[in-house]
Residue, then its C-alpha position, 0 to 999 in steps of 0.5 A: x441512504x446509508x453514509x460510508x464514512x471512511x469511503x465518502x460516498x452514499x450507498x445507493x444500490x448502484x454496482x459502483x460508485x466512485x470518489x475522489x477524495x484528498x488526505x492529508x497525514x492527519x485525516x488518513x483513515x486507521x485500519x478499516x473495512x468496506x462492505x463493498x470491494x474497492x480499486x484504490x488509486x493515488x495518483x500523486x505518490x507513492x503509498x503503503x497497503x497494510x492488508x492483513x499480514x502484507x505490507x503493499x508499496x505502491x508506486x503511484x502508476x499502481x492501483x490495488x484492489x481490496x475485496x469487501x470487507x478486507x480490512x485495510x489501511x492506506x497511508x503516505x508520506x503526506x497529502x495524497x489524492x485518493x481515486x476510488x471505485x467501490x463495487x457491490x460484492x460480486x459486481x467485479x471480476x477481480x481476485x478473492x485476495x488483495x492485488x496491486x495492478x498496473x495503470x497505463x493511460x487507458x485505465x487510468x483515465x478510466x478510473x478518473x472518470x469513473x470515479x467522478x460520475x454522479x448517481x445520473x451518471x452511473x444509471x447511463x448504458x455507457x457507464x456500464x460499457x466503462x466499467x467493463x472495459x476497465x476490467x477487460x484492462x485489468x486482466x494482468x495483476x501488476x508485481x510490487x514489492x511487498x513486505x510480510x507483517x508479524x503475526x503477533x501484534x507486538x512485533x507489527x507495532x515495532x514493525x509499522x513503527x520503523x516502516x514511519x521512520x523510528x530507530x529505536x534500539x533492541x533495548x528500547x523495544x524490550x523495555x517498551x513491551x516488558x521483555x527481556x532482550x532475550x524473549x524480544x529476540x526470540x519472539x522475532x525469530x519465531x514470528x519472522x524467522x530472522x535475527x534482530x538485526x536481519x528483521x531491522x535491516x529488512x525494514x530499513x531496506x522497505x523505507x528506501x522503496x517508497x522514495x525509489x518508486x516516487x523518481x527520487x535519486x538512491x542518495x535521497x532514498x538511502x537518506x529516507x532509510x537511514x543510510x549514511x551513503x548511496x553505496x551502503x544503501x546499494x550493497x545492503x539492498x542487493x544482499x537482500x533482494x538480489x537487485x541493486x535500487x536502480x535495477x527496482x525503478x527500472x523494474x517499476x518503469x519510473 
């Protein structure tokens, strides 16, 4: 029988098979692909989901579901606790395209439960029983912020760069990537249909998201996204996305 080493479980022909697993930053899997379908859990703290050209911010009462063979990459801010279910192609009446979905604490206990059955476990009638009423629960795709990916691959690196913490300036990247300033700044508006400094901005507001989501206080977020203050950190969030941080977690019931 066949091993995933990404998702940790062995393939044995079984409709799902779950995991539960830990990370720290050091061991989080790069960009990856299942053959099978995947409902992804961290019940520990927030994570980002780097799906293609989106980037999903999950609070840690969100679970996502990453159809077969969609490349993905899941990462924390450190060690998080991972609970998986992976389905066989068309085993799981889910959508075609990644979706982030809301776990009360019937879906949640589901999932743990789900997730730690043995093999002898999965052959039980009951476990099929669970199983469909874990998807009769997850009839509603949960809103979660989201943030679009550049295209081209030079801009995602200067994007994933500044979403883990860098302030590297216009001058810096130019020179990185053998660009004029002019070229680089051209490239975004192109790519990302903003200025520099709008694109910049964007990207300091989504570092603030995660710390909001996870119950931490504005200051602390505004701290996370480079702010010198929580008022700076409100006034630049609400220009954007029309809501103040405060209105976000209220959004995201934390």
């Amino acid at each position: 029988m066949q091993r995933d080493e990404i998702g940790g479980f062995v393939e044995d022909g079984s409709p799902l098979i779950g995991t539960v697993t830990g990370f720290s930053p050091a061991t989080m899997p790069k960009a990856h692909a299942h053959w099978r379908g995947q409902l992804a859990w961290c019940p520990d703290r927030p994570v980002t989901v780097e799906t293609g050209r989106r980037l999903h911010l999950l609070s840690p009462g969100m679970a996502i579901w990453l159809p077969p063979t969609h490349r993905h990459r899941i990462r924390a801010e450190g060690a998080r606790q991972s609970v998986n279910l992976y389905t066989r192609p068309g085993a799981a009446p889910l959508p075609g395209a990644p979706t982030p979905f809301p776990l009360e604490a019937l879906e949640a206990e589901l999932l743990r439960t789900l997730a730690a059955a043995s093999r002898a476990d999965r052959q039980e009638p009951a476990f099929a029983r669970l199983t469909a009423v874990l998807w009769d629960r997850l009839a509603r795709p949960a809103p979660a912020p989201t943030l679009p990916l550049p295209a081209d691959p030079r801009l995602r690196r200067i994007a994933l760069a500044h979403l883990d913490g860098a302030d590297c300036s216009l001058d810096h990247w130019a020179a990185a990537l053998a660009l004029s300033r002019r070229s680089l700044q051209r490239l975004v508006r192109r790519d990302t249909g903003q200025s520099w400094a709008i694109w910049m901005r964007d990207l300091r507001l989504a570092r603030a998201i995660a710390p909001l989501m996870a119950g931490k206080s504005v200051q602390q977020a505004a701290h996370t996204a480079g702010y010198a203050s929580a008022s700076g950190l409100i006034a630049a969030f609400q220009a954007a996305h029309g809501i103040t941080p405060g209105q976000l977690q209220r959004r995201m019931k934390i």
